[in-house]
C-alpha positions as CSV (number, residue, x, y, z in Angstrom):
1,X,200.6,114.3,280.3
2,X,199.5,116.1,277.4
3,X,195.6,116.0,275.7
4,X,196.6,113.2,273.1
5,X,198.4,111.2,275.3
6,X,195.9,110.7,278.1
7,X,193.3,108.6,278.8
8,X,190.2,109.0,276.8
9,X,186.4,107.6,277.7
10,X,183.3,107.3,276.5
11,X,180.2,106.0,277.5
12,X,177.4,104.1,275.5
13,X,173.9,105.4,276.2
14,X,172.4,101.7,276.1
15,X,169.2,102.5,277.5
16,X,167.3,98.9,278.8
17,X,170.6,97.2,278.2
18,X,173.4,96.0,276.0
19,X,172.0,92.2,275.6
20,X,169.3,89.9,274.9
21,X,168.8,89.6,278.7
22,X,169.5,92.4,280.9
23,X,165.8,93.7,280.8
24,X,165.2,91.3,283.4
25,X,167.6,93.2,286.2
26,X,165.5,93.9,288.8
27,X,166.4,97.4,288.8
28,X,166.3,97.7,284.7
29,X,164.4,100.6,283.5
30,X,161.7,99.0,280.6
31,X,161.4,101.9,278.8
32,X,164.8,102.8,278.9
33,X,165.7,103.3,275.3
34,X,163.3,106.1,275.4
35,X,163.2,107.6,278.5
36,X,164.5,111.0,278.5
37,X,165.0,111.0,282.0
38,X,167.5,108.1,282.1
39,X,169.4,109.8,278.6
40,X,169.7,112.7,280.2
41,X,171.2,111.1,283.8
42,X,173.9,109.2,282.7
43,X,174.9,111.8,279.8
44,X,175.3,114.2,283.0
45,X,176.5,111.8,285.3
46,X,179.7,111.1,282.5
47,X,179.9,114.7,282.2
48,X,180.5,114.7,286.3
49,X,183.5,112.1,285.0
50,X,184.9,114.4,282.6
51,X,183.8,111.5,280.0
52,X,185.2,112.7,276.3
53,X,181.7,112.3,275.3
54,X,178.7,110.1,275.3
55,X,177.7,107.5,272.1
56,X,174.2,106.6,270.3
57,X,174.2,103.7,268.3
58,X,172.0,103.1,265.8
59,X,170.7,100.6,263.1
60,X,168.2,100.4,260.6
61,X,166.3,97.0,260.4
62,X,164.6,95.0,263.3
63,X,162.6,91.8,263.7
64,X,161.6,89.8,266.5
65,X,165.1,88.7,267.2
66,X,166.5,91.8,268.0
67,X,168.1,92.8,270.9
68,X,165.5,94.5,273.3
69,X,167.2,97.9,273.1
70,X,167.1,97.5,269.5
71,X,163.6,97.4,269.6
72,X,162.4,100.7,270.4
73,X,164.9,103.7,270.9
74,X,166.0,107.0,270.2
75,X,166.4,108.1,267.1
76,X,169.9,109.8,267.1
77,X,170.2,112.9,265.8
78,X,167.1,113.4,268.2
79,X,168.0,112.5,271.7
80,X,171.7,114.4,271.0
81,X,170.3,117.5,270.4
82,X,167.8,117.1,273.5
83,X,171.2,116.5,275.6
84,X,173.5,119.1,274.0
85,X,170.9,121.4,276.1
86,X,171.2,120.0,279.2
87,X,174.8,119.1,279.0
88,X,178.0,122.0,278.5
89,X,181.1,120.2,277.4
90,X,180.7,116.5,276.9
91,X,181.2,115.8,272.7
92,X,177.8,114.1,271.4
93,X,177.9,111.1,269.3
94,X,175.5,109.6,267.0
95,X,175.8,106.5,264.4
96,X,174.6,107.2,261.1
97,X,174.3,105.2,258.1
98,X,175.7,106.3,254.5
99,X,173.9,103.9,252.8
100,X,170.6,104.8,254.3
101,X,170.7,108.3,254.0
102,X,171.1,111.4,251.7
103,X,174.0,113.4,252.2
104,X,173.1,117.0,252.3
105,X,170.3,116.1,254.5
106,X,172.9,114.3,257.4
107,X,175.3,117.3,256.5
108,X,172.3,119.3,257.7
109,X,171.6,117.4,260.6
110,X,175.0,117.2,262.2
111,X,175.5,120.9,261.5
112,X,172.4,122.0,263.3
113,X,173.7,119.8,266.5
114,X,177.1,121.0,266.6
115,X,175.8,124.6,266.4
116,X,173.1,123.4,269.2
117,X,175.4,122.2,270.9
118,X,178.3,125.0,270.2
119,X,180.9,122.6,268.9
120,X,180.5,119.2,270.4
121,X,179.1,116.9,267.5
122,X,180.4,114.1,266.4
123,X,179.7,111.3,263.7
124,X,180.1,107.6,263.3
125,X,180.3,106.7,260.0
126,X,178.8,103.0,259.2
127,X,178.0,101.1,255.8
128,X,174.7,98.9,257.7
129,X,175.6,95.3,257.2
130,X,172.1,94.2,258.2
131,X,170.5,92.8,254.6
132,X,167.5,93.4,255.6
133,X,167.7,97.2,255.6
134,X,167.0,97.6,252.2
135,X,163.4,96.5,252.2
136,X,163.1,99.3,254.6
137,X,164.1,102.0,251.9
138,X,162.5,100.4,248.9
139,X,165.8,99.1,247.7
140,X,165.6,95.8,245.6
141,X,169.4,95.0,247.1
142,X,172.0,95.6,249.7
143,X,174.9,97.2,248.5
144,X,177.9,94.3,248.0
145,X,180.8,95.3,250.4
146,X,183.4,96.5,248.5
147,X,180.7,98.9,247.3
148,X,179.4,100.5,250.5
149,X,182.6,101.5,251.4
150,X,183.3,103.1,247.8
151,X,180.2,104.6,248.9
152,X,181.2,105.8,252.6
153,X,184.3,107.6,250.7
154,X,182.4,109.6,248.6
155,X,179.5,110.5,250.9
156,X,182.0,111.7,253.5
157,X,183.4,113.9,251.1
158,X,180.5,115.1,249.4
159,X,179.1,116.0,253.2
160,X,182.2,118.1,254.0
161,X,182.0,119.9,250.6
162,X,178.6,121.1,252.1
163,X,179.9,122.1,255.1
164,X,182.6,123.9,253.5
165,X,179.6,126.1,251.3
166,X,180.7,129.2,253.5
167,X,184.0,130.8,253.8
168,X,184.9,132.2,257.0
169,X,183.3,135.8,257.0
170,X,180.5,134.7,254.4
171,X,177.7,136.4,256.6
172,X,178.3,140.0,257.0
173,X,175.3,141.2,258.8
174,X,175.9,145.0,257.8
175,X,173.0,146.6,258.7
176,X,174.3,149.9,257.5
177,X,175.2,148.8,253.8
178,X,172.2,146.8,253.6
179,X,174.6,143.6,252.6
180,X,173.6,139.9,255.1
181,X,176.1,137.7,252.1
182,X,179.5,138.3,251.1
183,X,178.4,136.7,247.5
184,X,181.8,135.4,246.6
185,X,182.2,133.4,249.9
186,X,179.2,131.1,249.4
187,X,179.7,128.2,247.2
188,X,178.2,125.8,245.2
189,X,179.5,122.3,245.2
190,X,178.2,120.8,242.0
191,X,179.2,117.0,242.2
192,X,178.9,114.3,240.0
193,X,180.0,110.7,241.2
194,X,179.6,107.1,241.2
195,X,177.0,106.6,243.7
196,X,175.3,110.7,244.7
197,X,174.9,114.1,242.6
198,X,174.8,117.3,244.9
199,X,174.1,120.4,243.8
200,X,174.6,122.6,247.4
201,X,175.5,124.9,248.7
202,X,174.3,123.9,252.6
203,X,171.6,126.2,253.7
204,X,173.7,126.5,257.2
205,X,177.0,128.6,257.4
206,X,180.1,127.4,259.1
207,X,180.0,125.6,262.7
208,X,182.5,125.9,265.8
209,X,184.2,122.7,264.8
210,X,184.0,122.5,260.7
211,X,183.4,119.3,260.7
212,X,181.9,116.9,263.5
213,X,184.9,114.5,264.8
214,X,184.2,111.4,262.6
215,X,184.5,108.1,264.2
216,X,184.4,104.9,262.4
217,X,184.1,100.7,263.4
218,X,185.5,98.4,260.6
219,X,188.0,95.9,261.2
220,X,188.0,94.4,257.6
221,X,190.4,95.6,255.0
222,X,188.0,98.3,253.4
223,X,187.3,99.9,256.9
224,X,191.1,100.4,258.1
225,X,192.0,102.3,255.0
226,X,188.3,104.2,255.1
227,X,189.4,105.2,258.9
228,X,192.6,105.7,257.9
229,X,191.9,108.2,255.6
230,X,189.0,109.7,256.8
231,X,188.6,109.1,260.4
232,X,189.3,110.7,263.5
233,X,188.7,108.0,266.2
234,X,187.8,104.3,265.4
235,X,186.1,101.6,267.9
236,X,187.3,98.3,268.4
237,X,186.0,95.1,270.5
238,X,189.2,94.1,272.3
239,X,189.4,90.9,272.6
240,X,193.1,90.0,273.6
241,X,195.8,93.0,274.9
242,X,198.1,91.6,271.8
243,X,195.6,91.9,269.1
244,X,194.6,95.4,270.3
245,X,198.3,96.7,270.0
246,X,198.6,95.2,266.3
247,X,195.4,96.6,265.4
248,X,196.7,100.2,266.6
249,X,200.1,99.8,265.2
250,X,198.2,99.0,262.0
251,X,195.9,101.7,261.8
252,X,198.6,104.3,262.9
253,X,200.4,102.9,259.5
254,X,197.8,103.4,257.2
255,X,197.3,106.5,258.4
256,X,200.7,108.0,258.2
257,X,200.6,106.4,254.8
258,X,197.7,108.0,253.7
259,X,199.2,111.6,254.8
260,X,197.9,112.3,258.1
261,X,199.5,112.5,261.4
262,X,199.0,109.0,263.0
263,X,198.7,110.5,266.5
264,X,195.1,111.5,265.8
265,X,193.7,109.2,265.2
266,X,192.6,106.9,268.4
267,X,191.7,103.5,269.1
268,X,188.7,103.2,271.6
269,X,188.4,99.5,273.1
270,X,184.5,98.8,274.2
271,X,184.5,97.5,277.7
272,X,182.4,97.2,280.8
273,X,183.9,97.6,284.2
274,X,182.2,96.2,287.6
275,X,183.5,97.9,290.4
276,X,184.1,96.4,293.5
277,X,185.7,97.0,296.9
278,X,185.8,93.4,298.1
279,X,186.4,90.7,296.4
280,X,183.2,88.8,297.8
281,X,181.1,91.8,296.2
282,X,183.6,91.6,293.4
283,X,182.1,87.9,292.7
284,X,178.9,89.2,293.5
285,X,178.5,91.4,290.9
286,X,180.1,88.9,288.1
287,X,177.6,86.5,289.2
288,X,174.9,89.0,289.0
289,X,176.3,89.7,285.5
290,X,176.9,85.9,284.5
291,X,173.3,85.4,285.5
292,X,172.1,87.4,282.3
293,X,174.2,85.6,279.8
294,X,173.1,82.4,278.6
295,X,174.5,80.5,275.7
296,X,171.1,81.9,274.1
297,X,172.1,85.3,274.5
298,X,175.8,83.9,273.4
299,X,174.2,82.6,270.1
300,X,172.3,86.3,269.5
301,X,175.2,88.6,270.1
302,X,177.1,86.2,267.8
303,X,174.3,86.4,265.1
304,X,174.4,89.6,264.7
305,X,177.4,90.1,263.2
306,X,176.5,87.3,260.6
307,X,174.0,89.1,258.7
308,X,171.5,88.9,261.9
309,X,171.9,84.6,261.3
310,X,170.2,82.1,263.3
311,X,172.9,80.2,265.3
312,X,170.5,78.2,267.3
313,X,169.4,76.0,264.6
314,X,172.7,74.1,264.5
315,X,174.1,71.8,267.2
316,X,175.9,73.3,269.6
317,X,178.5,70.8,269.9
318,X,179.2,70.5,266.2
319,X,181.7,72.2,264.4
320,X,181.4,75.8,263.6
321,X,179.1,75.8,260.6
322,X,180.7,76.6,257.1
323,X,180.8,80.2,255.7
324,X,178.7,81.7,253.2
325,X,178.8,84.9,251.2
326,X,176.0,86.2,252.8
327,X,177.7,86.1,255.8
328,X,181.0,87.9,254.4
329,X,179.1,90.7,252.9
330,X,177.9,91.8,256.7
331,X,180.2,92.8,259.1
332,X,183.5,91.5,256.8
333,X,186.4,92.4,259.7
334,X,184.6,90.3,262.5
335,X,182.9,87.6,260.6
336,X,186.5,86.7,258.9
337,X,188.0,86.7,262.2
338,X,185.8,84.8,263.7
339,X,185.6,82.2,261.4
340,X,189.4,81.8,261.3
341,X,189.7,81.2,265.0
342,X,186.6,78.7,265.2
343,X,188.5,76.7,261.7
344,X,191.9,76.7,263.0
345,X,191.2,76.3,266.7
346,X,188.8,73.0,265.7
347,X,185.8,74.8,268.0
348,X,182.3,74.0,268.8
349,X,179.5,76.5,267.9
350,X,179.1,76.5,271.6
351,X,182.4,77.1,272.3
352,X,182.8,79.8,269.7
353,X,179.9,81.5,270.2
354,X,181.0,81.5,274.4
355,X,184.0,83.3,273.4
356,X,182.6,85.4,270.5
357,X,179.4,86.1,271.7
358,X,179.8,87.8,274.8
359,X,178.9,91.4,273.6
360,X,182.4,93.2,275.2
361,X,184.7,92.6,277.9
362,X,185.2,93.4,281.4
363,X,187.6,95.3,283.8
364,X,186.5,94.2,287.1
365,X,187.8,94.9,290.5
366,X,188.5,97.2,293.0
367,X,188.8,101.0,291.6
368,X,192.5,100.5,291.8
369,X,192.6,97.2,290.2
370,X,190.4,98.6,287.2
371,X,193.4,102.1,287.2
372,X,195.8,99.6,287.1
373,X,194.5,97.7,284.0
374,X,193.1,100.8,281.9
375,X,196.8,101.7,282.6
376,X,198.5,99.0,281.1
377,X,196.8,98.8,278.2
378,X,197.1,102.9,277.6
379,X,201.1,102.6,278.3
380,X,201.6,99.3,276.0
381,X,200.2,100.9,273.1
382,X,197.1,99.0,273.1
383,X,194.4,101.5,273.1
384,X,194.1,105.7,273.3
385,X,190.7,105.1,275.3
386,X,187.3,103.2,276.2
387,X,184.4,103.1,275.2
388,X,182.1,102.0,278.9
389,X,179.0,100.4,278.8
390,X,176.8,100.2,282.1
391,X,177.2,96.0,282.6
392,X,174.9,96.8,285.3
393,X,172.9,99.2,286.7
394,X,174.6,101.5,289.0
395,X,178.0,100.6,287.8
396,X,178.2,104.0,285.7
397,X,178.0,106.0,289.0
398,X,180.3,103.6,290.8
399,X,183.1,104.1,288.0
400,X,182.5,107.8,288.4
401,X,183.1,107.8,292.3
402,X,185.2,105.8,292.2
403,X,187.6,105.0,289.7
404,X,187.7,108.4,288.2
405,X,189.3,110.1,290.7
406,X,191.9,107.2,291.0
407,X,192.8,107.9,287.7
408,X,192.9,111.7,288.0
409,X,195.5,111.3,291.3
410,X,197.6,109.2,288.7
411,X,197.5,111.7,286.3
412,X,195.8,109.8,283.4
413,X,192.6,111.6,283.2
414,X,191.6,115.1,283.1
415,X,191.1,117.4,285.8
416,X,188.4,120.0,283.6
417,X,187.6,120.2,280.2
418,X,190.6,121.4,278.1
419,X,188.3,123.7,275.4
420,X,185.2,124.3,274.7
421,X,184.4,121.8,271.9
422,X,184.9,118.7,271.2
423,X,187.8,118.8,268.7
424,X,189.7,120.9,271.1
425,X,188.5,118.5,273.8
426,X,190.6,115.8,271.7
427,X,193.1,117.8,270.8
428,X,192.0,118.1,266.9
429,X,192.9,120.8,264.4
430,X,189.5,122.7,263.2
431,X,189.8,121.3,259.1
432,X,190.7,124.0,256.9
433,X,187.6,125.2,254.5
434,X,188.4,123.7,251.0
435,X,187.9,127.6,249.5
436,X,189.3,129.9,251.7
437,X,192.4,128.1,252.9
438,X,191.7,129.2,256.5
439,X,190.2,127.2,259.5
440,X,186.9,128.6,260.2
């Protein structure tokens, strides 16, 4: 099986938790979302798994609301360096914001960690659909929809224009003639646009992988033909095995469309997995889960990608409340199709927020069992990998143990790291520099 058809994993570094609850696991670590210690474990423990890399997610705005790991945690760019130095091969994956941020100072961030880490950065690009956010950055208004992606387009390229500033062979180093710069092979980038004006060049040369793999999350219109054109790998919630093989097929088209080879670029579905090797500790476990999400916790995961709304002031048992703008200017792809399900399905806010809500979904069973569904889903075109998050604690190691090596004796997943950075890792050309027509 060759690189891009295998199985491909990742694993979310969730710290205290992925939900309003799951602080209150007895064996939960509080301080989770900043505690070094438990970063750097499961980043190593994935590299054990031969894990395609590990993911930080990231937002901007939080109120009382929030999820607990929300709360307090890492800020990205931050804990990936710490773990590019205690890890060798495992890609590094941050979230950060374009509408939030300046682009020569992320282009300088992400080029410091992929040289830190020697070629094993990697970038998701999101818009921030949270409203809020602005009153964080002095901002009068959150930028409409249509317009942050206009936005993501040209911050992505005035980033790699930066990164591009030196040609391969820009930084002689002759001691002898006296000459550090090859003048001609360092430029300046000098745009003008819509939304950013740049001057450049970077003040950082080249890195191993020219640009950090970009990964991306919309679902909406705007966000297929943004990945399309621009991304490398995009995540997805899988909800249904059906709707996961449309969505693929769909991207893969607008990707070919938009000139690029539609085998890279992958589909990641989120999941958690509990592992089990009977099927009393198999309902175990999904008890133990269950036990951590309420219809409260339902309602907040639900909120959150409706503008960071308030679901429990409406009656459960009611039909789904009406849309509003506000609403459709957050997270478009997911609040359009969950609103379409609730209106032609006829369901309860209870009953949408039950299906909705839940924050991913789970491959449970015996390590076989979970081979034999990651399987199916890999050879019907649904997905090119998953993204894991630790449902509970301990369940990281257990998939590591013991699912791993069932899907290394079927040939799925990798025996040893293929290359030495991420791209190759993923079987991804190095991007040609704009000015020298050579990959660095």
């Amino acid at each position: 099986m060759t690189i891009a058809n295998r199985l491909k994993l990742g694993l979310v570094l969730h710290g205290v938790g992925r939900g309003w609850q799951s602080w209150r696991h007895p064996e939960a670590i509080i301080d989770g979302s900043t505690n070094i210690d438990l970063y750097v474990e499961q980043a190593q423990l994935a590299e054990k798994g031969l894990f395609d890399f590990v993911f930080v997610a990231d937002s901007l705005q939080i109120d009382e609301r929030s999820m607990p790991h929300y709360l307090s945690r890492f800020e990205p760019a931050t804990i990936l360096s710490a773990l590019a130095t205690v890890t060798s091969h495992i890609g590094l994956v941050g979230t950060f914001t374009v509408s939030y941020s300046e682009p020569f100072n992320l282009a300088r961030q992400l080029a410091s960690l992929d040289k830190i880490s020697r070629g094993r950065a990697g970038w998701n690009v999101v818009t921030s659909w949270l409203a809020g956010t602005a009153a964080n950055f002095g901002k009068d208004r959150h930028f409409a929809h249509d317009e942050r992606y206009r936005l993501a387009a040209e911050y992505v390229d005035v980033v790699r224009g930066l990164w591009d500033s030196f040609e391969p062979g820009a930084l002689v180093g002759d001691k002898e003639a006296g000459v550090f710069l090859e003048p001609g092979k360092l430029h300046t980038l000098d745009h003008a646009g819509e939304f950013f004006r740049v001057r450049g060049p970077l003040n950082l040369d080249r890195t191993p992988q020219g640009y950090p793999v970009t990964f991306q999350a919309g679902t909406s219109e705007e966000g297929r033909n943004f990945a399309a054109s621009y991304a490398d790998a995009i995540f997805s919630v899988p909800r249904s095995k059906e709707q996961s093989i449309a969505f693929r097929s769909d991207l893969r088209r607008r990707a070919a469309e938009a000139g690029r080879d539609p085998d890279k670029l992958y589909v990641f579905g989120a999941i958690s997995a509990q592992v089990a090797s009977t099927r009393e500790e198999l309902d175990r476990l999904v008890e133990e889960r269950n036990r951590y999400n309420s219809i409260e916790n339902a309602l907040s995961s639900l909120g959150q990608s409706f503008n960071d709304y308030d679901f429990s002031r409406h009656d459960l048992d009611a039909p789904f409340p009406a849309v509003t703008e506000e609403w459709l200017n957050s997270s478009q792809g997911a609040v359009t199709r969950i609103v379409s399900a609730a209106v032609e399905e006829g369901l309860t806010l209870r009953q949408t927020a039950l299906r909705f809500g839940r924050p991913i979904d789970s491959l449970d069973g015996t390590p076989e069992e979970i081979a034999d569904q990651m399987q199916s889903w890999l050879d019907d075109g649904a997905i090119d990998g998953f993204m894991l998050t630790e449902g509970l604690p301990g369940q990281l190691k257990a998939f590591v143990e013991q699912v791993v090596p069932v899907l290394q004796r079927r040939g799925l997943l990798r025996t040893s790291y293929e290359g030495a950075t991420f791209r190759e890792n993923l079987d991804l050309p190095i991007p040609q520099n704009r000015y020298s027509g050579a990959a660095a």
